[in-house]
C-alpha positions as CSV (number, residue, x, y, z in Angstrom):
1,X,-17.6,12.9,-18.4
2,X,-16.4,13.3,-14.5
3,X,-14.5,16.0,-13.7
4,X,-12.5,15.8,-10.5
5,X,-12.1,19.1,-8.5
6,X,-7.9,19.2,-7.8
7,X,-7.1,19.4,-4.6
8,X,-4.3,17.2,-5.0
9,X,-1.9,15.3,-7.9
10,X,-1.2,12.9,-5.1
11,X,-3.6,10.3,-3.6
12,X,-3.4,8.3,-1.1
13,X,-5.3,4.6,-0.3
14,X,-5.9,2.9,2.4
15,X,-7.8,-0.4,2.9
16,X,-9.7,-0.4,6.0
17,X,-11.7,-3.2,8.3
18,X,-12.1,-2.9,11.9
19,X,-10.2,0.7,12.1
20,X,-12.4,2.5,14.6
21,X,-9.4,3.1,16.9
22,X,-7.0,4.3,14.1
23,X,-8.9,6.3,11.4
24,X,-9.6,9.5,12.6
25,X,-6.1,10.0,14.0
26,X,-4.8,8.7,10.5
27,X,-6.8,10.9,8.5
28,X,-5.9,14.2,10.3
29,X,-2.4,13.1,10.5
30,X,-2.5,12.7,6.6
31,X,-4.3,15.8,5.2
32,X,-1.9,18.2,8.0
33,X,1.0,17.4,5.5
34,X,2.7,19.5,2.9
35,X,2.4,18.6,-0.3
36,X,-0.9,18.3,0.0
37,X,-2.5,14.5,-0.1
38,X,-6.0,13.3,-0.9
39,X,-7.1,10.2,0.6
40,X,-9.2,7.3,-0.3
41,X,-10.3,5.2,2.0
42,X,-11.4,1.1,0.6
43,X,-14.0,-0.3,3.6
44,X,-14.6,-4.0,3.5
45,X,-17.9,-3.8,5.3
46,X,-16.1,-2.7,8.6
47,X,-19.0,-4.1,11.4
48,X,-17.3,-1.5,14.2
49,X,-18.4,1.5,12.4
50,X,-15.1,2.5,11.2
51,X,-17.1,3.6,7.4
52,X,-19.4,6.0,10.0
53,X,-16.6,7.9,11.0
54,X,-15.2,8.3,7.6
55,X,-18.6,10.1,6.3
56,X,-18.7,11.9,9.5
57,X,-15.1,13.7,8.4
58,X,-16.1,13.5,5.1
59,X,-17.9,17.6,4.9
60,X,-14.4,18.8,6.7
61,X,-12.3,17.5,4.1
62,X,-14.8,18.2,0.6
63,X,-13.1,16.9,-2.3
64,X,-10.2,15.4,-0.1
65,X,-11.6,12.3,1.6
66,X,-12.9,9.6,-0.6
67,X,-14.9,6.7,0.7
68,X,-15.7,3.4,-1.5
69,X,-17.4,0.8,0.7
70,X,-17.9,-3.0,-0.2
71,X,-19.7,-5.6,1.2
72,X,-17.6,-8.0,3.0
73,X,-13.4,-8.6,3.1
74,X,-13.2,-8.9,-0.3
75,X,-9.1,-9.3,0.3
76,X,-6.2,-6.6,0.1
77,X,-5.2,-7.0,-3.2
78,X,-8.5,-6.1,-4.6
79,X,-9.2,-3.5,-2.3
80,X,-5.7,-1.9,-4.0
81,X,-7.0,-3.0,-7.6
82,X,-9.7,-1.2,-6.8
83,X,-8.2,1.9,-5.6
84,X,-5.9,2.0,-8.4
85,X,-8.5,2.0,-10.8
86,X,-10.4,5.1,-9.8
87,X,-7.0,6.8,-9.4
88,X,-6.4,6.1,-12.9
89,X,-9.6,7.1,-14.1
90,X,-9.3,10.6,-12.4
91,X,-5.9,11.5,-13.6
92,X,-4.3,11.7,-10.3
93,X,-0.2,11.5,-11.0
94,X,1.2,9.7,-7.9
95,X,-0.8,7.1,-6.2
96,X,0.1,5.5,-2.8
97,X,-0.6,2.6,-0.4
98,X,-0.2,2.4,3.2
99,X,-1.6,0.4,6.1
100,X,-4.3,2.4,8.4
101,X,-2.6,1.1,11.4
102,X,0.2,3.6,11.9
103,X,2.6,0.9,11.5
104,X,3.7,3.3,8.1
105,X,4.6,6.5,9.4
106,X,2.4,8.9,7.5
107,X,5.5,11.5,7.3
108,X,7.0,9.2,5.4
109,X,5.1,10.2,2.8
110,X,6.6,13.5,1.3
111,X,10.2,11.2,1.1
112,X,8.1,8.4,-1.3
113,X,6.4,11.1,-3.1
114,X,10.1,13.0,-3.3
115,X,11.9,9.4,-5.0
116,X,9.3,9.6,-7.5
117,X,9.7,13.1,-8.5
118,X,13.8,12.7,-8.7
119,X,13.4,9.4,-11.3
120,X,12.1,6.3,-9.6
121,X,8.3,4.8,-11.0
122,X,7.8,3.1,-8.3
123,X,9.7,3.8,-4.2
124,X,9.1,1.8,-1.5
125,X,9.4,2.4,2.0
126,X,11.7,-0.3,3.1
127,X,12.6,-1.8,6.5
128,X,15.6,-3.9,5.1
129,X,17.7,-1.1,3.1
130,X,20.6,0.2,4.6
131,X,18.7,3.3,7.3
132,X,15.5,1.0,7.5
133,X,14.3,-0.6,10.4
134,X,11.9,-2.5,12.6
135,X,10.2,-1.4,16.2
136,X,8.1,-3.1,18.8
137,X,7.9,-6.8,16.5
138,X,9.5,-10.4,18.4
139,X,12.2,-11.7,17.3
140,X,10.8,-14.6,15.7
141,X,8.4,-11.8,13.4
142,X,11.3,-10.1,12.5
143,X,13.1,-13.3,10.9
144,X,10.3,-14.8,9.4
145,X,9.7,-11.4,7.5
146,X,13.4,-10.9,7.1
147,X,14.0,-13.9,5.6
148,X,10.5,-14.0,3.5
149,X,12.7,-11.7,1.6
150,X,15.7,-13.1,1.0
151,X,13.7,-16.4,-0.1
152,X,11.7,-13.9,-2.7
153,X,15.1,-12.2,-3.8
154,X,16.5,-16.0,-4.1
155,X,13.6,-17.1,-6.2
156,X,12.6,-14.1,-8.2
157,X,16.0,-12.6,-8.9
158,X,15.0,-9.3,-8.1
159,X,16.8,-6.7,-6.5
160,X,14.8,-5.1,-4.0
161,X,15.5,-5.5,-0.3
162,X,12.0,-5.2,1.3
163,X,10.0,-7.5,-1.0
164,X,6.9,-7.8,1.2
165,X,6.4,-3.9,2.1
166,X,3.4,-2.4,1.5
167,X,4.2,1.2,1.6
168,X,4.4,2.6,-2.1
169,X,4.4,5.6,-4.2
170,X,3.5,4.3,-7.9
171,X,3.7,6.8,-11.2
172,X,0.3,6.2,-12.7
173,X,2.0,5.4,-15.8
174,X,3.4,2.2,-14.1
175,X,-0.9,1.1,-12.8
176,X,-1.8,2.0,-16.2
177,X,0.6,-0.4,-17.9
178,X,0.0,-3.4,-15.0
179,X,-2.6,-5.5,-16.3
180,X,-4.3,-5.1,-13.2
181,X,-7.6,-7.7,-13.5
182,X,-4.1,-10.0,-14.3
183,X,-2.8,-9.5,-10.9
184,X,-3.8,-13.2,-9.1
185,X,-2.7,-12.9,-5.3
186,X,-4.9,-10.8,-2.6
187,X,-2.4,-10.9,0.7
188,X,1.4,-10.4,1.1
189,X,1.8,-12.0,-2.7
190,X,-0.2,-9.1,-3.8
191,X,2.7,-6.6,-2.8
192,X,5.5,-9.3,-4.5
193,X,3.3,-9.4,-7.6
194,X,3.1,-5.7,-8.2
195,X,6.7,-5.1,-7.6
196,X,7.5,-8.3,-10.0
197,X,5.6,-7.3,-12.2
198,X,6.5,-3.5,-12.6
199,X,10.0,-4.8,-12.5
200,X,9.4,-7.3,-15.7
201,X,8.0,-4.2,-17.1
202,X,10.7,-2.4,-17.0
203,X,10.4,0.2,-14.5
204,X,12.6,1.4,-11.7
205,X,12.0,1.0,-8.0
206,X,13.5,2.8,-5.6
207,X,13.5,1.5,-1.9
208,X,13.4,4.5,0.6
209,X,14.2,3.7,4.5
210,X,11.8,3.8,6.8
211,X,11.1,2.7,10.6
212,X,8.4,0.2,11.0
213,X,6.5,0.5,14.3
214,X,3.7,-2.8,14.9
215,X,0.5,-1.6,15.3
216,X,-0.4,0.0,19.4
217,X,-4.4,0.0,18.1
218,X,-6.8,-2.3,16.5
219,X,-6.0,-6.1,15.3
220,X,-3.5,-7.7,13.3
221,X,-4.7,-9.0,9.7
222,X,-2.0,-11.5,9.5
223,X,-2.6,-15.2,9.2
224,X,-1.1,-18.6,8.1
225,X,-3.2,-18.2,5.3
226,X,-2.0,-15.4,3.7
227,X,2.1,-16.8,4.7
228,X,0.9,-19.7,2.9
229,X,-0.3,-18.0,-0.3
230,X,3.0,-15.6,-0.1
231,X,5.5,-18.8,0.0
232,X,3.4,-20.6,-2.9
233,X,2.7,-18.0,-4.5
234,X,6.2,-16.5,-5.4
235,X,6.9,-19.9,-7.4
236,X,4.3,-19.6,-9.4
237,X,5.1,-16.1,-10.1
238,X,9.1,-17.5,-11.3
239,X,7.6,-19.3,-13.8
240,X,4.9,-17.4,-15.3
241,X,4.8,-15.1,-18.6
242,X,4.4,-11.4,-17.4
């Protein structure tokens, strides 16, 4: 049986590919808070080394800094479905998922860890709650997100403001519950099926304002692709059994 050393209740996960420029900044910035956070860090097969520097901060931070490479982009949903399931197997009590890019604030953070401690099972930092907002994107970005959400709200009846947003603080009794080999989408759907689903479930969300600043470092991930599979994808979602 594995026994994890505790460092930390809290841990944190963060898909990576192509993060050279971004991940030794993000993983100082993240292990200088209070509470204290552990981090694991999902690799896709990054080709600019960014799985190098990892291991090469790895002895710094013993029994902080996690590392599971995989061979390829295997997709951000199962990069978090992975994540999630060694959280759950090693007991840790408030899991979290954030971009590596900086566009999530890191000290945001404590404020998603706080909503979960004062009641919510799930919080979510949220650009389109009263306080939230947006920095550095065009126009046209900020409406097609903007409305992304209302069209989700519209179709999903759900009350939550920033359905996209992928900065979370989940219970682990909410991942343990989640069918999670269920969970079908990999890109921006992946982040409206988790919240749809914990919703169905019967678990609270609470959306926590945050600024959202666009990446300065590194390349975007978005594509028409994954836009596509979000506006499909959200029908299905109406009309299947959770």
């Amino acid at each position: 049986m594995y026994i994890r050393k505790i460092v930390s209740k809290n841990l944190v996960i963060i898909p990576t590919y192509n993060e050279k420029e971004n991940i030794k900044k993000m993983i100082e910035k993240v292990f200088s808070l209070q509470p204290a956070f552990e981090l694991l860090i999902i690799d896709d097969g990054s080709p600019d080394g960014t799985a190098d520097i990892i291991k090469s901060l790895q002895p710094t931070y013993p029994n902080q800094l996690h590392l599971i490479q995989r061979k390829g982009k295997m997709g951000l949903g199962t990069a978090y479905i992975t994540g999630f399931k060694w959280a759950i197997e090693k007991k840790y009590d408030y899991i979290f998922e954030m971009d590596c890019d900086f566009s999530h604030n890191p000290d945001d953070l404590p404020r998603l860890l706080q909503a979960c401690e004062n009641g919510a099972d799930v919080s979510v930092g949220s650009r389109y709650c009263k306080g939230g907002k947006v920095k550095n994107w065009p126009v046209g970005r900020i409406l097609m997100s903007y409305f992304a959400s209302v069209y989700v709200r519209a179709v999903l009846w759900i009350g939550v403001s920033d359905t996209t947003a992928g900065f979370k603080c989940y219970k682990r009794h909410v991942l343990e519950k989640i069918n999670l080999d269920a969970i079908k989408f990999m890109g921006y759907a992946f982040q409206i099926e988790m919240k749809y689903t914990a919703l169905k479930k019967g678990f609270t969300i609470k959306e926590v304002p945050i600024t959202f600043i666009d990446r300065i470092e590194g390349v975007s991930k978005m594509s028409g692709k994954i836009f596509k599979e979000a506006f499909l994808g959200v029908l299905e979602m109406r009309f299947r059994k959770i």
